[in-house]
N, C-alpha and C positions, 0 to 999 in steps of 0.2 A: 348683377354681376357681369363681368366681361368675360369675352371668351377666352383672355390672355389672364384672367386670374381664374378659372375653370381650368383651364391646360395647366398652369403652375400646382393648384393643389391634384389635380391626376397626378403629373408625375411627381409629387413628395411624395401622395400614401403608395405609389405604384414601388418607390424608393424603398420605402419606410417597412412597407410588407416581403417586400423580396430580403434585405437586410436582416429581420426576424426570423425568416425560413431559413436562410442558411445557417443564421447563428442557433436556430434549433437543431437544425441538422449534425452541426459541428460538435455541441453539447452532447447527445446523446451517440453521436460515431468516435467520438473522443477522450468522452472522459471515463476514467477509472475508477470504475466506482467501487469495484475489491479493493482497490487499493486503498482507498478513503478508511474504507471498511475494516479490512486491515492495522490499518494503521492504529484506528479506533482501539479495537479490541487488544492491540500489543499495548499498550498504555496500561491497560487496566487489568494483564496478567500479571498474577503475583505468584511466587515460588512457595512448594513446590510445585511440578507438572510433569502428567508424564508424557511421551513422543505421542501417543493418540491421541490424547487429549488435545495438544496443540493442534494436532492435524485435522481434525474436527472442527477447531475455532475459527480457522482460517480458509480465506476462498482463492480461486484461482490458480494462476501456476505456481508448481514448487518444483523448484531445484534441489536436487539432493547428491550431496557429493562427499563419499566414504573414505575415511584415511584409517589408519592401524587399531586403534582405539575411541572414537568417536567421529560422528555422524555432523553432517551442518547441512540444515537448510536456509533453501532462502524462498523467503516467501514475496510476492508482488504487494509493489506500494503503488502511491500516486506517481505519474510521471514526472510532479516537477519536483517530487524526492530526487536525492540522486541516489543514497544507497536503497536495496530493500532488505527487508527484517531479515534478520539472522538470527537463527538456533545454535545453538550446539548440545550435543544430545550423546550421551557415555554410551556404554554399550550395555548397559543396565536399563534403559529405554528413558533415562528420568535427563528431563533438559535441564544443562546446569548453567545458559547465558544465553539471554536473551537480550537482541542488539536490535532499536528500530530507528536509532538517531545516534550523527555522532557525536552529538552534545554530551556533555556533562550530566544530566539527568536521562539519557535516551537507552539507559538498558539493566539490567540488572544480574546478580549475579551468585550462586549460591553457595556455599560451604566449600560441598569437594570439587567445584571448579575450583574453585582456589587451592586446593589442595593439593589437586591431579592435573592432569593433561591441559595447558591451552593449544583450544585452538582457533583456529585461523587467526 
């Protein structure tokens, strides 16, 4: 071998390993993994529930923001979600809508939300 195809493969793997350390580094300072998590587990909640209960299911930050008659939170998604999961939660503690997508299939909803109060 030459020494001009010795220097060229130095610097690919020199290349090649620096570009994996950062892109490991990236991965794990970056990504959301509550949110993934999250996201998961609101999928596969089914009504009813009650406000513990959720709050137990779910990791990470919650926002929680009080109006006259029911309660909303919101819980942490993935980043490249744009909304995060939303509760809404009576003052009976029982969550009556749950929102994790604004799709057509991304929430569901029970009885006396229907009934009673929307909100947000």
């Amino acid at each position: 071998m030459s020494k001009r195809t010795i220097y060229r493969f130095t610097i690919a793997a020199f290349l090649a390993v620096t570009m994996l350390t950062i892109g490991t580094v990236c991965w794990y300072a970056y990504d959301n993994r509550d949110g993934y998590r999250n996201l998961k587990v609101a999928r596969n909640i089914q009504p009813p529930i009650s406000e513990a209960k959720l709050r137990s299911l779910f990791y990470g930050h919650i926002t929680e923001f009080l109006e006259d008659d029911y309660k909303v939170l919101y819980f942490d998604t993935p980043s490249l979600q744009a909304e995060r999961i939303r509760a809404c939660i009576n003052m009976d503690g029982e969550v009556t809508r749950l929102q994790w997508d604004e799709g057509k299939d991304g929430s569901w909803t029970t009885r006396s939300y229907a009934d009673g109060v929307k909100c947000y």
